[in-house]
C-alpha positions in Angstrom: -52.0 84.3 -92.2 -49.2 82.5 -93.4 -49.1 79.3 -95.5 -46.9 77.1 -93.6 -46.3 73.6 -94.5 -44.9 71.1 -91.9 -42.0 69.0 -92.4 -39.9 66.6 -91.0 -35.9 66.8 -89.7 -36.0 69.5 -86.8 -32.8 71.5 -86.3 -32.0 69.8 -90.2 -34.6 70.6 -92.1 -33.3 74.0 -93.7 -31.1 73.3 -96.9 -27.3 73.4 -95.7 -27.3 72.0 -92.4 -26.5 68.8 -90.7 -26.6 67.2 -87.0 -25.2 64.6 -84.7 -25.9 63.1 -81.5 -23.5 60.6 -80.1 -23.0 58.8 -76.5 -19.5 60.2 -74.9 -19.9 58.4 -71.7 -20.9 61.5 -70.0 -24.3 59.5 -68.4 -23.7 57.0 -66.2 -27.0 55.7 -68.4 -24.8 55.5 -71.8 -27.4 57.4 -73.4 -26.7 59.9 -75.8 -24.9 63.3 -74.4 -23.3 65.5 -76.7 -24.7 66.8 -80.6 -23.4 68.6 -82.9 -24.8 71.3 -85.5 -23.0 72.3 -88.5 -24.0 74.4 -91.2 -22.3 74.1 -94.6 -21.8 77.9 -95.3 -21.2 80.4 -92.6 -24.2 81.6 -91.0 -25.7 84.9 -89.7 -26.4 84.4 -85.7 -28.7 85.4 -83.2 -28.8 84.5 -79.8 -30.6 85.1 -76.7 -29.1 84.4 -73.2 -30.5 83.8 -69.2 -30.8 87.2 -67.4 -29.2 85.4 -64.6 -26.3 87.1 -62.3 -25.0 82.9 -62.3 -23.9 82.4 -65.7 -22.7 79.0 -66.4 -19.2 78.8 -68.7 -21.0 78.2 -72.1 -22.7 80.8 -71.9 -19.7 83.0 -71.0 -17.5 82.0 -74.0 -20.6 81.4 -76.1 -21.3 85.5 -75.6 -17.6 86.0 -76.8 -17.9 83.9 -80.0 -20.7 85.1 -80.9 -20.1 89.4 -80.5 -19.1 88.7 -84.6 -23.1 87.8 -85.2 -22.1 85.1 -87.3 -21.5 81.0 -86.8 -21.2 77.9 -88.7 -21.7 75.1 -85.5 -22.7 75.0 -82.5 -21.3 71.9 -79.9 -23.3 70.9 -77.1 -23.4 68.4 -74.1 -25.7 67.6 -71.8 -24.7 65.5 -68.2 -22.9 68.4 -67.0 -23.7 72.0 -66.9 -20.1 73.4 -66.8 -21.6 75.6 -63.9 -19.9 77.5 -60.8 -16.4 75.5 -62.4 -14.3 78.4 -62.3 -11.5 79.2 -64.8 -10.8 75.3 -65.5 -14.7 75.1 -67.0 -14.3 78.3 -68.6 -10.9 76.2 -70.3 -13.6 73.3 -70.9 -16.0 75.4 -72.6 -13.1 77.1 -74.7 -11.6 73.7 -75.3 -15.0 72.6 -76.7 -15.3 75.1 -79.1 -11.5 74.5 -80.2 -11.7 70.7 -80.6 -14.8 71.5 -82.9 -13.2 73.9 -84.9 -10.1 71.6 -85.6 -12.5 69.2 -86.8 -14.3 71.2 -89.0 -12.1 73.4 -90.3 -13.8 76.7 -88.5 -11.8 79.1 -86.1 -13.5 78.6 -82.6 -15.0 81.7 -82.5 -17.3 80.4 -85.4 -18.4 77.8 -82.9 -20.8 78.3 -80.0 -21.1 75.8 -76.8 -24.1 75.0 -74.8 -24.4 72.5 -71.9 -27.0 71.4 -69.5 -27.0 68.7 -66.8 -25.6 69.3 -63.1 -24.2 72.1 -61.7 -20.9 72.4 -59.9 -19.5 69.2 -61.7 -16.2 69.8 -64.2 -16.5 68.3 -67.8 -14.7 65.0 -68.3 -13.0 66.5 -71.8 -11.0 63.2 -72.5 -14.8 62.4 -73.5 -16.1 65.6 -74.6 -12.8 65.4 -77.1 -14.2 62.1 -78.5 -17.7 62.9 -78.5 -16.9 65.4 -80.7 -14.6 63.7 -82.7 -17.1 60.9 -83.7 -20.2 63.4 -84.1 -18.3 65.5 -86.6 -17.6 61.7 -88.5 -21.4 61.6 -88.3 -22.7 64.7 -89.7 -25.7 64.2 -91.2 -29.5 65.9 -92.2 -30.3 62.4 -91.0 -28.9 62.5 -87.8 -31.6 65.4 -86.3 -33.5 62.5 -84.4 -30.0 61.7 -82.5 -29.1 65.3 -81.5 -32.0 66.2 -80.1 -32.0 63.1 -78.1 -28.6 64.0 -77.2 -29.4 67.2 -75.5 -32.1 65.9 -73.5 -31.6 65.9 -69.5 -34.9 64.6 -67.4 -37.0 65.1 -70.8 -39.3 62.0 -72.1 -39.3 62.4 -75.4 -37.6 64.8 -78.4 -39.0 68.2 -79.0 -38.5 68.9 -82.6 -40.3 70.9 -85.0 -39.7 72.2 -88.7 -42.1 73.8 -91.5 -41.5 75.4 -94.8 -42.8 78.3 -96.6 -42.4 80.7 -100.0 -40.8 83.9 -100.3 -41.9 84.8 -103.8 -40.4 82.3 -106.0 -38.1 80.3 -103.5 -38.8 77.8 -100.5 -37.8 78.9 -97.4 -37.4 76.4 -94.4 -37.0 76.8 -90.7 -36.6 73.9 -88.1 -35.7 73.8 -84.2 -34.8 71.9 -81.3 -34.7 72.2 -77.7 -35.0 70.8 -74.3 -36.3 71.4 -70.9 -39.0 69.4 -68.5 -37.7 70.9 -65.4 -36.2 74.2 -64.0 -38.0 75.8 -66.0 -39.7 79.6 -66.2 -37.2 81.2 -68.6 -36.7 84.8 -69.0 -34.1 85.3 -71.9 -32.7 88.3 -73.2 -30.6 89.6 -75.9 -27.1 90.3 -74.7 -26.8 93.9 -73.2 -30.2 93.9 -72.8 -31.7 94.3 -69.1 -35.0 92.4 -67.6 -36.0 92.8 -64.1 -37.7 89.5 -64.1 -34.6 87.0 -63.5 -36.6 83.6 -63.0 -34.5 81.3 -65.3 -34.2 77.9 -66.4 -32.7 74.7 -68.2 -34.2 75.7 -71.1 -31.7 75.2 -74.4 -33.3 75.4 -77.9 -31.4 75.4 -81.2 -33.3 76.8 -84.7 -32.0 77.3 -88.3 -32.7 78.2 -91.4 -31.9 78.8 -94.7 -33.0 82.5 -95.4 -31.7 85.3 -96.3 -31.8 88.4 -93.4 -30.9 91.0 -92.6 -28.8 91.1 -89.2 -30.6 93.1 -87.8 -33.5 92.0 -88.5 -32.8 88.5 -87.2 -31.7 89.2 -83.8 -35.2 91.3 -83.9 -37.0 88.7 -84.8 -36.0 85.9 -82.6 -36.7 88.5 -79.5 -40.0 88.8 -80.7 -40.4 85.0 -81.1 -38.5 83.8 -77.6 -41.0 86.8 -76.1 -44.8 84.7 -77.2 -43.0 81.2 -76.7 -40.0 80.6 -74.5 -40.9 83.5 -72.1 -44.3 82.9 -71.5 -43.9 79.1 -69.7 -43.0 77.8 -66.5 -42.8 74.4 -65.4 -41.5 75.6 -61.7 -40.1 79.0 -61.5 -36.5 77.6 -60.8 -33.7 79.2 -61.8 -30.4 78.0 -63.9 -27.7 79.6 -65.8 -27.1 78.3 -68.9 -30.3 79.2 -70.8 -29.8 80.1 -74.6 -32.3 79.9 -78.0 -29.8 80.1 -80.5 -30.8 81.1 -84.4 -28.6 80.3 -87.3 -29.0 81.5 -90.9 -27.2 80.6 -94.0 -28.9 81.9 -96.8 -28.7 78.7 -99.1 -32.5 79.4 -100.1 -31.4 82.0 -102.3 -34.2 84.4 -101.6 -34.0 88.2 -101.6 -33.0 89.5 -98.1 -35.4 90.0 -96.1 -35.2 93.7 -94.3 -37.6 95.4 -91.9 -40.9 96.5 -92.8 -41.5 94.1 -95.7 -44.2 91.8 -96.5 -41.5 88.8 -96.7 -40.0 90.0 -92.9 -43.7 89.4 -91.4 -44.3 86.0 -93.1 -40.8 85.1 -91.4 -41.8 86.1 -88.2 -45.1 84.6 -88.4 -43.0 81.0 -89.0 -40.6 81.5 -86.9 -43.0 82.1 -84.7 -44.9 78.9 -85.2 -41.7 76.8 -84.6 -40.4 78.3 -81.5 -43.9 78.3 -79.6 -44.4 74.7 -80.8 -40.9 73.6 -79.2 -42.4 76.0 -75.9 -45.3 74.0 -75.6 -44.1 71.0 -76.3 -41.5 71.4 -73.0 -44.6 72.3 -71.2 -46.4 69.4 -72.3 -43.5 67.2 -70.8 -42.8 68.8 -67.7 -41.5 66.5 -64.9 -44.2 64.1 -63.6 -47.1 66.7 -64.9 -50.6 65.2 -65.7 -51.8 68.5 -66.8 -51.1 71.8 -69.4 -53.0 74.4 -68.5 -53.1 77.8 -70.1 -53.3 81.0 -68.0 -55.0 83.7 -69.8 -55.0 87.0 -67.7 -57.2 90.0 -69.6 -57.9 93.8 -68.2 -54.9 94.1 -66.9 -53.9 97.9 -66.5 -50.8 97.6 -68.8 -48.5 94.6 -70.3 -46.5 94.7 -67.6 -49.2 93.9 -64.9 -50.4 91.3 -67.4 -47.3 89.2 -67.3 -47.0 89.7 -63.7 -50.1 88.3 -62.6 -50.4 85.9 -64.8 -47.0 84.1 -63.8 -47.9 84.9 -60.1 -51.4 82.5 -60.8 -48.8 80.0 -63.0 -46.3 79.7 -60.1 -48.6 79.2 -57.4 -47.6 75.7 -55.9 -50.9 75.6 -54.2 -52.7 76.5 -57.7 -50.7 73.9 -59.4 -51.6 71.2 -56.6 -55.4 71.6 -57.2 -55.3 71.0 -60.4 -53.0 68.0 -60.1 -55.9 66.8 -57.4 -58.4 68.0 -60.6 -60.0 70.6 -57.3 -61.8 73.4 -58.8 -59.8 75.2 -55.3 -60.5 79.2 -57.2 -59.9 80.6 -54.2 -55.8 79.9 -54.6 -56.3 81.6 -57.8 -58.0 84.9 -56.4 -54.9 84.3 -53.1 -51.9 84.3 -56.0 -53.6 87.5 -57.5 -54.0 89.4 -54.4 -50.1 89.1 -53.5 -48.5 89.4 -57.2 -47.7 92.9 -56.7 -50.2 94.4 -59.0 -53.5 96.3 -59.0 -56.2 94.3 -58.2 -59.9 94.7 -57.0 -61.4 91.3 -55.9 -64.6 92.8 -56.3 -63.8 93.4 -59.8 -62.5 89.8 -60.7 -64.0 86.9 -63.0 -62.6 83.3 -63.2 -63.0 80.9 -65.5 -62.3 77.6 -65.5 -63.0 75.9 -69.7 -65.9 78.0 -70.7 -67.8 78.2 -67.7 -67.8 81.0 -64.9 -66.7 79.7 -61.7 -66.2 83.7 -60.0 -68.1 87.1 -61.0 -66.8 90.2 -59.4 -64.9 88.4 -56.6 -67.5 86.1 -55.5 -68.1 82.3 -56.2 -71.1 81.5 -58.3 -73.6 78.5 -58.0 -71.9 75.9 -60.3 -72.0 72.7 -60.8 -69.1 71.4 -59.2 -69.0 68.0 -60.8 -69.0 70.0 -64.5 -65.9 71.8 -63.1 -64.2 68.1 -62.1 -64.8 67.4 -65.4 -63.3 70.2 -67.2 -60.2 69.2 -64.9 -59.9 65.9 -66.0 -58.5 66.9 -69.0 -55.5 67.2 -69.8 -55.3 70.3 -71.0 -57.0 73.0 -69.2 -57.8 76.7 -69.7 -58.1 79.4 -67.1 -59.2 82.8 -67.6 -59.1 85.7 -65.3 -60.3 88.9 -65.8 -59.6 92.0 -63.9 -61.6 94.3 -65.2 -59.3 96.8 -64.6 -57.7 97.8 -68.3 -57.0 96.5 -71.4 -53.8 94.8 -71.4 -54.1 90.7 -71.6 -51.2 87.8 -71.4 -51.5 84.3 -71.7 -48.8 81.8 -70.0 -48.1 78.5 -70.0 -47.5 76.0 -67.0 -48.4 72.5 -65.8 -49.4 71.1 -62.3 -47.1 69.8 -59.9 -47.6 66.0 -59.1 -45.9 63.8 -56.8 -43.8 62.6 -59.5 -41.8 65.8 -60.0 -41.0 65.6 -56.0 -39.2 62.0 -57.1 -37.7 63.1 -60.1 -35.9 65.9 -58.6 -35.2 64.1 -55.3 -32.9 61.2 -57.2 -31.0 64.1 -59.4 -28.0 64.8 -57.6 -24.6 64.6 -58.4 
């Protein structure tokens, strides 16, 4: 196990990068809307994109940029999602990453673009252009608080996190950002990479650090880390287009580079790791209107595949997700989600448990106390465990219930 030390400043904490967040006017609210990353050095890069056949235009000119594998900023807006815009946002998204560049001395293809907001809504760019032109006046490590407010759409609060850890003789530091409280079951991918699953979401999350890695091995890395965080939660099964976890590294700690197979290439994934599922969980933990967090654990599954499958299919479930918000110990939508996710199941076969106590052994309810269960779903967090019974494979996901308050929420965004 790694010794990993927390610290504070997010998406700043690594040595050689700076943030802003600013108000462009973008939100009729005047709160803050676009933020700016910007690392002192160039930086390797790794990114990972949505699977989705709707792509929205940052994600289109950020996949150009970025074909190099390297970047020094990273501009992004939230208010609009530059989505289903057609060749003027794809201009937008290009201008975005031009105006930045001016300002920071970087050819545009150094600079990636992100946005997140509605869909089908042109950016106002007399804005954007100002946004941009005071955050880049602002640069900061200071200023992490203010860009991840800035990239915040129906969120409640800030989802930051940052630790730090040694690589022989040298400190090494990785911190994070990233948003998302609704639309949200994201299945990310590395570009030219396929996945069948194409359940996607508003689910943007920016990371850096100050090693030094191979190429390779980053973009490696950060597939293995969006995998156990960012692709094992889901707030609603919705689907969006701009998705992206974006990974910058500059190499200002002065460490050997790290390469495969090394002792120093597992302690990095083990951080890495630690900050992208605690930015995972935290967009869980503030998913619109939910009361509850409740982790899915599927075992005996026949093979990892299945796992996944039928855990998300329980996750998902509106009518699973409605009990709990009512705190009903309802198993039986558990067992119904199961029997239609498409894998193999035996009911006869099939435990539940809700916390540590049995509610269902081999498909049948046991004689429980029922006011026990009520209490175990009074919590806020909750654990559910299903066991097949059927293999070996296992998969734990993350979701939340779904409360009358995430009917309003979504019922006043519009355009």
């Amino acid at each position: 196990m790694v010794n990993l030390e927390v610290i504070d400043r997010g998406v700043t904490a690594a040595t050689g990068f700076k943030a802003a967040g600013v108000s462009c006017g973008l939100k009729e609210s005047g709160n803050k809307d676009l933020a700016l990353i910007y690392s002192e050095v160039p930086a390797k890069l790794a990114a990972t994109f949505t699977a989705s056949k709707l792509l929205g235009a940052p994600i289109i000119i950020s996949k150009k940029h970025l074909q190099n594998g390297r970047a020094q900023a990273v501009v992004i807006n939230s208010g609009c999602a530059n989505t289903c815009t057609g060749e003027k946002g794809l201009e937008d998204a290009i201008g975005m990453a031009i105006i930045s560049g001016d300002l920071l001395g970087l050819n545009p293809y150094d600079v990636a673009v992100a946005s997140t907001g509605v869909i089908g809504v042109r950016l106002q760019m007399d804005k954007i252009k100002r946004g941009i032109q005071e955050a880049a006046k602002t640069l900061s490590v200071q200023e992490n608080l203010n860009a991840a407010e800035a990239i915040m759409t129906t969120d409640s609060f800030t989802k930051e996190k940052a630790c730090q850890f040694k690589l022989g003789e040298k400190v090494v530091k990785i911190g994070g950002m990233a948003k998302g409280a609704g639309m949200i079951a994201p299945k990310m991918v590395l570009p030219g990479k396929k996945e069948a699953r194409k359940k996607e979401a508003t689910m943007l999350a920016f990371i850096t650090t100050d090693a030094d890695i191979d190429s390779v091995l980053l973009k490696e890395s950060l597939e293995q880390a969006v995998n156990q965080s960012f692709n094992r939660i889901t707030v609603d099964g919705e689907t969006s287009p701009n998705d992206m976890v974006l990974i910058l590294a500059n190499g200002r700690a002065k460490n050997g580079e790290i390469v495969a197979g090394s002792n120093e290439a597992r302690v990095f994934q083990e951080a890495l790791n630690f900050v992208t599922s605690s930015l995972a969980t935290m967009i869980v933990e503030d998913a619109e209107g939910a009361t509850k967090f409740i982790a899915i654990e599927l075992q005996g599954a026949k093979n990892q595949k299945e796992a996944k499958k039928a855990a998300f299919a329980v996750a998902n479930s509106l009518l699973v997700k409605t009990a709990f918000f009512g705190e009903d110990p309802n198993w039986g939508r558990i067992m119904s989600a199961l029997g239609h996710a498409g894998v193999e199941f035996k009911p006869d076969a099939c435990d539940i448990y809700f916390g540590l106590v049995q509610v269902v052994k081999g498909g049948l309810g046991l004689s429980v106390n029922e006011e026990r269960i009520r209490e175990i779903l009074k919590n806020r967090e909750v654990k559910v465990t299903i066991k097949l019974n059927l293999g070996e494979a296992r998969e734990t996901v993350w979701t939340s219930d779904l409360t009358y308050d995430y009917v309003k929420i979504n019922a006043e965004y519009h355009t």
